[in-house]
C-alpha positions in Angstrom: 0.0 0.0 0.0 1.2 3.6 -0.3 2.3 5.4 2.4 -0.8 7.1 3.5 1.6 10.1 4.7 2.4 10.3 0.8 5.9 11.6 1.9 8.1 11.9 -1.4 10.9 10.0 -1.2 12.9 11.6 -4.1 16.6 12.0 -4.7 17.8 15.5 -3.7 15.3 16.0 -1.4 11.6 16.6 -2.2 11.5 18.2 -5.5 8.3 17.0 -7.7 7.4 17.4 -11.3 4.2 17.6 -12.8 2.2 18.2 -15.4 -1.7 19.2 -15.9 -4.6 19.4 -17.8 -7.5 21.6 -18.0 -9.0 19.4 -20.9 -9.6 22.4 -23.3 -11.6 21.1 -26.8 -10.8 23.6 -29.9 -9.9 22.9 -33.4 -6.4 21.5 -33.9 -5.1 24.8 -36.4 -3.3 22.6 -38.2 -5.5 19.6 -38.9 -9.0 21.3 -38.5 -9.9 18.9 -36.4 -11.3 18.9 -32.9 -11.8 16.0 -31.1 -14.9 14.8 -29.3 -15.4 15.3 -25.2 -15.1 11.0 -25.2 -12.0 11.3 -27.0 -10.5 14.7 -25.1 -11.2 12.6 -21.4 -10.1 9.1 -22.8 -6.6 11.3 -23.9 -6.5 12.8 -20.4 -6.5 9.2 -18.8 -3.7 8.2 -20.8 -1.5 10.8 -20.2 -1.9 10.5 -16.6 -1.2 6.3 -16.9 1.5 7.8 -19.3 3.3 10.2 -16.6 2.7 7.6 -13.9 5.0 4.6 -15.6 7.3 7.7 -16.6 7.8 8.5 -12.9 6.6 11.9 -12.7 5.7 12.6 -9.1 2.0 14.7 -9.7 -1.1 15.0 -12.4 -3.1 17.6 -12.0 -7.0 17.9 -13.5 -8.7 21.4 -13.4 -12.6 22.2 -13.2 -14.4 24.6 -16.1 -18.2 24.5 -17.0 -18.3 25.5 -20.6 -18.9 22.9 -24.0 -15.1 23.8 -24.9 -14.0 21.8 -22.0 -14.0 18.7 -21.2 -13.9 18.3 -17.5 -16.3 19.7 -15.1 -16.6 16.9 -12.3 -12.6 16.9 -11.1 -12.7 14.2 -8.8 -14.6 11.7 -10.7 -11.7 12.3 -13.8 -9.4 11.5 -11.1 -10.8 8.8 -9.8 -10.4 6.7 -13.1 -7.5 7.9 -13.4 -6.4 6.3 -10.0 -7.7 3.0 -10.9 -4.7 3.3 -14.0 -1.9 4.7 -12.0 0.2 3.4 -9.0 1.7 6.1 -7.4 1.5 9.2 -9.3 -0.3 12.3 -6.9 -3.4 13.0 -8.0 -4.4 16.8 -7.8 -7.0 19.2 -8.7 -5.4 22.0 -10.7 -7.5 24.1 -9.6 -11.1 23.6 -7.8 -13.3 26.9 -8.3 -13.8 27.0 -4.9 -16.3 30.1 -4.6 -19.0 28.3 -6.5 -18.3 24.6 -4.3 -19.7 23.7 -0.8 -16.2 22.6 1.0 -18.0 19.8 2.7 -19.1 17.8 -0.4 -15.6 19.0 -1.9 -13.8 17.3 0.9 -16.0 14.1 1.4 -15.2 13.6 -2.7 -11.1 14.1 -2.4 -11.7 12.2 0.8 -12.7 9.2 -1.1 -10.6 9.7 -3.8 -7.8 9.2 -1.4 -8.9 5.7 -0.5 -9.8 4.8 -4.1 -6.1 5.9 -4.8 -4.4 4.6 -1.9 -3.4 8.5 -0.3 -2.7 9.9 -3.0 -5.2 13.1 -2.9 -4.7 16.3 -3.8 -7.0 19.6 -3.4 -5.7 22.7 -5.2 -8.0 25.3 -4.6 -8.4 28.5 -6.5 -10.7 31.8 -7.2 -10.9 30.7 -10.7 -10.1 32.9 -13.3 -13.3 31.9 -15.2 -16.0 32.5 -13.7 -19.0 30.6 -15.6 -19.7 28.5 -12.6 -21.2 31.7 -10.8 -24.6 31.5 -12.3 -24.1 28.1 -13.2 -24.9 27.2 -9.5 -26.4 30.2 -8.3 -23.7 32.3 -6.8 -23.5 36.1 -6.9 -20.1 37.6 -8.7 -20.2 40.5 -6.7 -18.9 37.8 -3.5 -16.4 36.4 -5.4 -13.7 37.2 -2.7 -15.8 36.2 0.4 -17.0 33.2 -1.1 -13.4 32.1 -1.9 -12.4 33.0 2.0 -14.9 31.4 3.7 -14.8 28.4 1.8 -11.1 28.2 2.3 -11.4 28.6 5.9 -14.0 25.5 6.5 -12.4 23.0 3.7 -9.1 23.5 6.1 -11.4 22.8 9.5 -12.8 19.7 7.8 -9.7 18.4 7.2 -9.1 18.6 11.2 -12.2 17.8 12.5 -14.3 14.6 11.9 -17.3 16.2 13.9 -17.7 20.0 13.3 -19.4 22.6 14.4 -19.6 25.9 12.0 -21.6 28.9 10.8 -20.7 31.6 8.2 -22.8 34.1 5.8 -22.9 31.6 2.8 -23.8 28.0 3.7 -26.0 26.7 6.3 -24.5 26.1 9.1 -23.2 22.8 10.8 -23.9 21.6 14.0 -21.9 18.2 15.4 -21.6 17.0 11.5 -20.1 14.3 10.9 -18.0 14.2 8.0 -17.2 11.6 6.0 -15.6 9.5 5.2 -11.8 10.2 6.5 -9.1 10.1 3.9 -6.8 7.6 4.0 -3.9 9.8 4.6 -3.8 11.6 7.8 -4.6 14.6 6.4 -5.5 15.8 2.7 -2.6 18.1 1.3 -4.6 21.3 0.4 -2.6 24.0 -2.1 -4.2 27.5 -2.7 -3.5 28.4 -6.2 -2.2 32.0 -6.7 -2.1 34.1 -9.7 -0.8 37.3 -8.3 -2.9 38.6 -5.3 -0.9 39.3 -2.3 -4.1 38.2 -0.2 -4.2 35.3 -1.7 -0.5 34.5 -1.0 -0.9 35.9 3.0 -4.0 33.3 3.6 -2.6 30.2 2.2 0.7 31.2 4.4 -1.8 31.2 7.5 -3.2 28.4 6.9 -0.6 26.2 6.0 -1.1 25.3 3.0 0.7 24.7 0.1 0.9 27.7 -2.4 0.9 27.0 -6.7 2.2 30.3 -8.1 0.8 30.4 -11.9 3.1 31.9 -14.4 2.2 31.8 -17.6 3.7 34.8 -18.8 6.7 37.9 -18.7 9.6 37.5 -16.4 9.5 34.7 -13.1 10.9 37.6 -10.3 7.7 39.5 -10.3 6.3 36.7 -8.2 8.6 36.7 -5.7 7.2 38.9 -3.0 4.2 36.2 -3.6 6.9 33.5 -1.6 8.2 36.0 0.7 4.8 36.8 1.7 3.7 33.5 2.0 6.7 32.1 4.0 6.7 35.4 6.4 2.6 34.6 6.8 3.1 31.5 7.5 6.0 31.8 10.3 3.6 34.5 12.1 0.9 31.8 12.1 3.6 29.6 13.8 4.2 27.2 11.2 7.4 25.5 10.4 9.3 26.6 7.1 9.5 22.7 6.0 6.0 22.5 6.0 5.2 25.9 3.9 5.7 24.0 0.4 5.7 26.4 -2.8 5.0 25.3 -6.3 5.1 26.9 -9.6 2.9 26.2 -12.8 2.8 27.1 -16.1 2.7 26.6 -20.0 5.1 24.6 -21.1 6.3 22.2 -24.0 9.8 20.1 -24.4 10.8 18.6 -27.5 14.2 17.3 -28.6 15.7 20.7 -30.0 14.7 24.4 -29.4 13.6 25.0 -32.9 11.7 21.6 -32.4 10.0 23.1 -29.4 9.0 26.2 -31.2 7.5 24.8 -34.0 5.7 22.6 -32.7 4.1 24.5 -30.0 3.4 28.0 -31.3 0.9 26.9 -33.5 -1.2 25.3 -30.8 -0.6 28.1 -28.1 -1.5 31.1 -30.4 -4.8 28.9 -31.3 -5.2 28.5 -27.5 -4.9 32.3 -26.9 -7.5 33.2 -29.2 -9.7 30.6 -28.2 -9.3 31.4 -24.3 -7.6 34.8 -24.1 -8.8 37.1 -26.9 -11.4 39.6 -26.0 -14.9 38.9 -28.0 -14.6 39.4 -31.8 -10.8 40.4 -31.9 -7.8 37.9 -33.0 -5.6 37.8 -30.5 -2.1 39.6 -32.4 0.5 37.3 -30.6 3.6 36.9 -33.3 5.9 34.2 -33.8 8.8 37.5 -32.8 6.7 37.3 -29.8 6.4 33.7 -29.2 10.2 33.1 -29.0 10.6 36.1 -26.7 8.3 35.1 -23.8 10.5 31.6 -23.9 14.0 33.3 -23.4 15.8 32.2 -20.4 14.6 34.9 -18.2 10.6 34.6 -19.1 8.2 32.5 -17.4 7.1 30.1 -20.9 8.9 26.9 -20.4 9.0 26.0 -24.1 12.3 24.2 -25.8 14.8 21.4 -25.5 15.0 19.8 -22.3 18.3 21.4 -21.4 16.7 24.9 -21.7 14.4 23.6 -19.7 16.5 22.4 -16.9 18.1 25.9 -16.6 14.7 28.1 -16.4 13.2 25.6 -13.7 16.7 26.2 -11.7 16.7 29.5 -12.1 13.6 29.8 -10.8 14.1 27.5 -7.8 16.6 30.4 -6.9 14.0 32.6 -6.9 11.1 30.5 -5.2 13.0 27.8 -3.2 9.9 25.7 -4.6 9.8 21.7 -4.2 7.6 21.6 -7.1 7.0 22.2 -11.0 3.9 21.5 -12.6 3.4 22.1 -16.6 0.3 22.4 -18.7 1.3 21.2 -22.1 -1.8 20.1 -23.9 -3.2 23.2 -25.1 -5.1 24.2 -28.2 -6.2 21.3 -29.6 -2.3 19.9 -29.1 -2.3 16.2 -30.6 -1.8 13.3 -27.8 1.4 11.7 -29.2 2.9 15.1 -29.0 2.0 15.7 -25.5 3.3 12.5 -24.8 6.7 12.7 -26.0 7.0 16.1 -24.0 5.8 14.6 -21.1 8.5 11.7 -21.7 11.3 14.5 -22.3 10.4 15.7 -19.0 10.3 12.7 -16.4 13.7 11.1 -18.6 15.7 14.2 -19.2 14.7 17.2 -17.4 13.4 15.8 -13.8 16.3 13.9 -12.9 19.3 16.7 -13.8 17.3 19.4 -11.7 16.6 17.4 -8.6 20.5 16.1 -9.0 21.3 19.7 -9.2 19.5 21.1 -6.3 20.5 17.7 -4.0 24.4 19.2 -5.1 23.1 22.8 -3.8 21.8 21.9 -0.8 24.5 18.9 0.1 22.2 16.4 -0.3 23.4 13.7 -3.1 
């Protein structure tokens, strides 16, 4: 059985790789072709199987409610996938947590994590789309107060099997019982950051795991998001070992740079427009510009896997994070390319960084 403490016992300490999906279904620019919602979860399956025999430590599954996405019910993806895998984390990346009640949140990681034998994850987040709002009732305009309430009880349900709450949104709890109890002894819970100092303060006082996302433009703008965090965290009296850091973002690895380039841009510009474009305009993102947000001192982890190596060690210089999560299959990406860049990654990137930082902290 897997340890149900799910501690990671990786050379040079407790470094992780990752990658994630948000299951996004447009046209494939090059082919025309877009597959079908079966195919798009069936691929999703596979690459998680995929980075599991690979030995990547984490796969990560995020939540939208819209026809040009494929997964809306996070834990139930992940539970097939666990049924597939052996020891591979399994991680929402992220749960809309605004528009969720925390208990039935908790209750479904909760049984995840026996159905995967403690290997649960719950990455929380304020969601930067926002469809789920009137989707499930919720008013935009307590967006933020949903988020922090929500936080707040998901963390006491993970300490309490009997609780006892009341807040403005949900009706309150008197001597619930929740269940059932995860199989680890307690459910990791991340907070997932985009660039809000509160954001970074409350996961520090809560003691849980922060995800930085950074997608875009140059990696040390984030880093009074860590400093923050950390100092948070230490004023809520918790230890710096436990205050764990991660970063995300778009990436791609193929065997050359010029590999990398062409094979990605393509499928990220078509991903821009279809995501990140404002109603009715093309979103004007060059191939000039392409190559210059994947320069060694931007954010966009795209190119060979030594390229790669150096931007994730420059930016554990930064961050001090213990873990690197990628989202590679975007815009209508095929699956065989996806997998060879998340082979590249588990065989030629993972094991040079975490040998690299063992070195730095006199570890290997």
């Amino acid at each position: 059985m897997t340890n149900p403490n799910h501690e990671p016992t990786l050379p040079g300490g407790s470094f992780e790789f990752g990658v994630y999906t948000l299951g996004d279904i447009v046209a494939d620019p090059i082919s025309g072709q877009a597959v079908s919602q079966y195919r798009r979860l069936q691929d999703i399956v596979a690459a998680a199987k995929l980075a599991d025999e690979a030995g990547l430590d984490v796969f990560g599954v995020g939540e939208h409610h819209r026809l040009d996405f494929a997964v809306s019910s996070v834990p139930v993806v992940l539970a097939a996938i666990s049924q597939v895998t052996s020891r591979i984390k399994l991680s929402s990346t992220t749960m809309v947590l605004g528009t969720l009640d925390p208990v039935r949140l908790f209750e479904d990681f909760a049984t995840l994590d026996l159905l995967s034998d403690g290997r649960a994850e719950i990455m929380a987040g304020r969601g930067a789309f926002t469809e789920s709002f009137p989707l499930f009732g919720y008013d935009l305009n307590d967006y933020q107060q949903l988020f922090a309430e929500n936080l707040a009880l998901l963390e006491q349900l993970g300490d309490q099997e009997i609780v006892n709450w009341q807040g403005a949104f949900r009706p309150p709890l008197k001597d619930a019982e929740i269940s059932p109890r995860p199989l680890q002894q307690k459910l990791p819970l991340w907070v997932g950051v985009g660039g809000t100092p509160a954001s970074a303060e409350r996961a520090g006082r809560l003691g849980a795991g922060m995800a930085i996302a950074i997608l875009s433009g140059s990696p040390e703008r984030f880093r009074h998001l860590a400093d923050l965090y950390r100092q948070a965290g230490a004023e809520a009296g918790h230890s710096p070992k436990s205050l764990k850091v991660a970063v995300t973002s778009h990436g791609y690895i193929a065997k050359t740079s010029k590999q990398a380039l062409d094979d990605f841009y393509p499928y990220y510009l078509n991903y821009l427009n279809g995501f990140m474009a404002q109603a009715g305009n093309e979103f004007r993102f060059t191939r000039e510009d392409f190559e210059a947000y994947t320069r060694p001192g931007e954010a966009l982890a795209v190119g060979s896997p030594q390229q790669i190596i150096e931007k994730i060690l420059y930016q554990h210089e930064l961050f001090g994070h213990t873990r690197f999560m990628a989202q590679m299959d975007v815009g209508g990406m095929p699956f065989s390319k996806v997998a060879s860049a998340i082979e590249l990654l588990a065989a030629e990137v993972a094991p040079i960084v975490r040998r690299e930082i063992a070195r730095k902290n006199g570890t290997s």
